[in-house]
Structure formats: structure tokens, C-alpha cells
N, C-alpha and C positions, 0 to 999 in steps of 0.2 A: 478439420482445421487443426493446425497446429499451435500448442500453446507453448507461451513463454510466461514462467513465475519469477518476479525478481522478489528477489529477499535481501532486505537489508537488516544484517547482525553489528549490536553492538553490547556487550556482555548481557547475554543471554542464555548461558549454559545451563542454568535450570531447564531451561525448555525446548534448548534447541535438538538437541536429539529425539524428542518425541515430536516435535512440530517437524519435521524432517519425514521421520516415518510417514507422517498422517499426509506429508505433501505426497507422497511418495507412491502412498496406497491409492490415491483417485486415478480413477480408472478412466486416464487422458494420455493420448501422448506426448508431453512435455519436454522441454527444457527448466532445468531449475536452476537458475542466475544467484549466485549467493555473493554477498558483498560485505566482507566483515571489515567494519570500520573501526580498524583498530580495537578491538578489544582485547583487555587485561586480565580477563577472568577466567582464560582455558579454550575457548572456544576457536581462535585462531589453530592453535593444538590442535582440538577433532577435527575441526576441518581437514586441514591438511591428512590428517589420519581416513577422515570421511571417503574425503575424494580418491585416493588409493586404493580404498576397497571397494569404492562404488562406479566408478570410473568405467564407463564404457560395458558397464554389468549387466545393465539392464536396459532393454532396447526401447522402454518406457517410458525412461526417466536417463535422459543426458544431462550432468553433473557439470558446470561450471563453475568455480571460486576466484573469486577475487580479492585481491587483499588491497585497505588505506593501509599506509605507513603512521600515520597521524592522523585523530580525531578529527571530523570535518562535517557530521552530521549524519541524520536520516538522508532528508534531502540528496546530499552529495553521492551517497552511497546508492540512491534510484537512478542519478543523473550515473554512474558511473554501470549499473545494472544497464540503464537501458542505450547503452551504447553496442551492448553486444548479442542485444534480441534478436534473433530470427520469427519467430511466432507471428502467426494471424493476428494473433490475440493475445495481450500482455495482461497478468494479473499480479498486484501489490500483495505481499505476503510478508507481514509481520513475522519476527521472528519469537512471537512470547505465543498462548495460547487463548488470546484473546478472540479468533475468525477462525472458524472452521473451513477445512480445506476441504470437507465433504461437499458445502456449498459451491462449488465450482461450476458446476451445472445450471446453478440458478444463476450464478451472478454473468455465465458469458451466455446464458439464453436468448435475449434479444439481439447482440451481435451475431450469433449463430441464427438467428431469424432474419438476420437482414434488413432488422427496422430501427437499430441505434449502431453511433458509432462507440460511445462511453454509457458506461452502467457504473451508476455508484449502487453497492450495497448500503441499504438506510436500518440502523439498527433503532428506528422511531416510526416504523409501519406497519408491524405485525409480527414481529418473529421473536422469540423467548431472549430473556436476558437478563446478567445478574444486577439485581438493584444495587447500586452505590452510590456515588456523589451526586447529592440534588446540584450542590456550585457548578460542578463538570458538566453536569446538562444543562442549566443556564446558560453557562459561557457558552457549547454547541452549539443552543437556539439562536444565541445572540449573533453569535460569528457567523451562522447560516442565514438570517434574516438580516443583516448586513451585505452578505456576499448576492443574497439575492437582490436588493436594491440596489447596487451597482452592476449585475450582469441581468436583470429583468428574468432570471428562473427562478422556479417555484419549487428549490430542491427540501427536503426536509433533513439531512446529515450533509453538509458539507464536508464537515470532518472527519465522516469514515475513513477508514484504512484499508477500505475493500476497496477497491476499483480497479475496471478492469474497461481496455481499450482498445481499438482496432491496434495493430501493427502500426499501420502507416497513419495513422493520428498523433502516439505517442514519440514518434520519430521526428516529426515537424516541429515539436511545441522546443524550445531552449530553456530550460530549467537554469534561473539563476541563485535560488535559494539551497541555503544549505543543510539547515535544522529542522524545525516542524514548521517551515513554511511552505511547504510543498504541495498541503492541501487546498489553500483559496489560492495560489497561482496557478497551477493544473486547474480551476473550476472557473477563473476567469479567463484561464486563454483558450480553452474548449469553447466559453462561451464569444468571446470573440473570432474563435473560428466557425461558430454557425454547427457545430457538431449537434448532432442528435443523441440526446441526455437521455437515461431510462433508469430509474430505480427499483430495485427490487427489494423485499424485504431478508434480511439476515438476521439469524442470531448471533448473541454477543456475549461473551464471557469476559467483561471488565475485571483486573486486576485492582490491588489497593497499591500504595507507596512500599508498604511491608512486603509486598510480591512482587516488588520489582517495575512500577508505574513509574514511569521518569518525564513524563509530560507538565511542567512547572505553569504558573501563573505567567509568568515572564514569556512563556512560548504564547499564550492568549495575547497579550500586547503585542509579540509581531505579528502574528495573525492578524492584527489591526492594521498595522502598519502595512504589511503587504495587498489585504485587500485592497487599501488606499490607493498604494504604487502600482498597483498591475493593472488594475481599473484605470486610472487618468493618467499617472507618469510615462510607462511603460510603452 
């Protein structure tokens, strides 16, 4: 199978060059969808620098970038990744060093089996991970047991950042969100498409606000809000 990683960058240059490498290194034949959404901080720079050297280099790893002109979100920046997937199988790729790009194996296993069409990596089932905010897991819980009383699944991370999904699943679904709402609209229109859900366990290297953690209170309210909409209005 052929995979496609979309990566959405928005000032992330601490870590984009070593999250790049490690994508780089799994031993898959990929495409790698890079989406930098306007960032201020260098990283538009190496990109363009990146893809010059990388470019058609290695028959492993095909190099696509994308540029926003103007801030517009996460969100916008997947919707804008996954316009240009070719792959079997599409996998969400942070661009901080939060999700190991090693795990690629586990998290597209059951698509590779033939017995799901979407696999969220769940970093609350068994795989190592750094403790930090008790509030941040709260909210998680709350926003996962939420999503699952409007879509009747029994997910345990709705809000991972791992997921990963047939081709022709991720292609069908119209993404209208543009910031962190990307997570329960993706998990409510899989579930109204009847898709076949499988989690697997992940490890997780959460980041502080001091490292560069830009997920605010403010994104938990639309998270509210969107469950809402995509469930009944939608």
C-alpha cells in the first residue's frame, strides 16, 4: 500500500527538521504532503530550502509543499493537504514531536488487515507517555464522552492527532473547519458514514505552553460547538 502523510506546519521550526528526518526514516513508501500555514518563524525558509534538496532524491519518500499566504488554521491546512493525496492510506502528522513516526506500522495495521477503514491512535490504552495536564485530560475525556453520545462509539481519545484512513474515506468526507476543529468533525462524519473505527494504542510525548503547545481553552469551546453542529445541524 501506498502511503500518504499530510503535515500541517505552523511555526514550528524547533522541531521541524528532526520531525521530518524521523518521518523520513519509516521504512514505507510514502508521500509526504507538507502544508505550511503561513508561518513567521523560519520554517517557510527550510521548506523551500528542504524541497530542493530533497526533491525527487529519494524514491521513498516524494516531497510535496504547500504554502497558505495567510494564517487560516490546522484544520485548513489538512483540508488543503488532503486535496493532493494519492495514497491508500492517509496518516495525520503533526509537525512538533509529540507522535512517533515509528508507530506507523501500528497505527495503519488494521487498514492493512482489511478489517477498518479509520484507526485513531488512542494515547489512553496502553502505550507510554509524558504526564502533564490533569485539566488537558479532563477536557479530552469530556470532549470524547460527549462525541461518543452523539455518534453512539465507544472511542477512548477522540482528540488524538494520530489518525489514519483509507484513501477513499478521507476524500469523501468536506472538511469545513479551520482551526482545532478538525478532530470531532472527522469522528462524527466517519460515524455517520458507517465507517469501521479501530484504535490502537500509541505513545505520546506531550509538550508544555513553554515548548511550544498552542492548543488554548478557547479551542475546547469549539470543540463544543462543533460536536453540536456536525451531529444535528450538519
Amino acid at each position: 500500500m501506498k502511503l500518504s502523510v499530510v503535515m500541517p506546519v505552523y511555526n514550528e521550526m524547533k522541531t521541524l527538521p528532526e520531525i521530518l528526518k524521523r518521518v523520513m526514516a519509516v521504512n514505507i513508501i510514502k508521500e509526504i504532503i507538507i502544508v505550511d500555514d503561513c508561518s513567521t518563524d523560519g520554517c517557510r525558509e527550510f521548506l523551500k530550502k528542504f524541497a530542493g534538496e530533497y526533491a525527487n532524491a529519494d524514491p521513498n519518500n516524494r516531497i510535496r509543499i504547500f504554502f497558505h499566504e495567510i494564517n487560516r488554521g490546522k484544520a485548513a491546512a489538512l483540508r488543503t493537504g488532503f486535496k493532493h493525496i494519492s495514497g491508500d492510506v492517509v496518516i495525520i502528522q503533526d509537525s512538533d514531536m509529540e507522535y512517533n513516526p515509528q508507530e506507523y506500522h501500528i497505527l495503519i495495521g488494521p487498514i492493512a488487515q482489511g478489517i477498518a477503514d479509520v484507526v485513531y491512535g488512542s494515547r489512553f490504552i496502553g502505550g507510554p507517555h509524558r504526564v502533564l495536564f490533569f485539566w488537558h485530560y479532563l477536557g479530552n475525556k469530556f470532549l470524547t464522552l460527549l462525541t461518543n453520545i452523539f455518534t453512539n462509539l465507544n472511542l477512548s481519545d477522540m482528540e488524538t492527532g494520530y489518525k489514519a484512513f483509507r484513501g477513499e474515506v478521507i476524500k469523501k468526507i468536506a472538511i469545513k473547519s479551520n482551526r482545532f476543529g478538525f478532530e470531532p468533525e472527522v469522528t462524527v462524519k466517519v460515524a455517520k458514514m458507517n465507517c469501521k473505527i479501530y484504535e490502537v494504542p500509541i505513545s505520546y510525548s506531550g509538550r508544555t505552553y513553554a515548548e511550544g503547545k498552542k492548543i488554548k481553552w478557547k479551542d475546547g469551546l469549539l470543540a463544543l460547538y462543533q460536536i453540536v453542529r456536525f451531529s444535528l445541524l450538519d
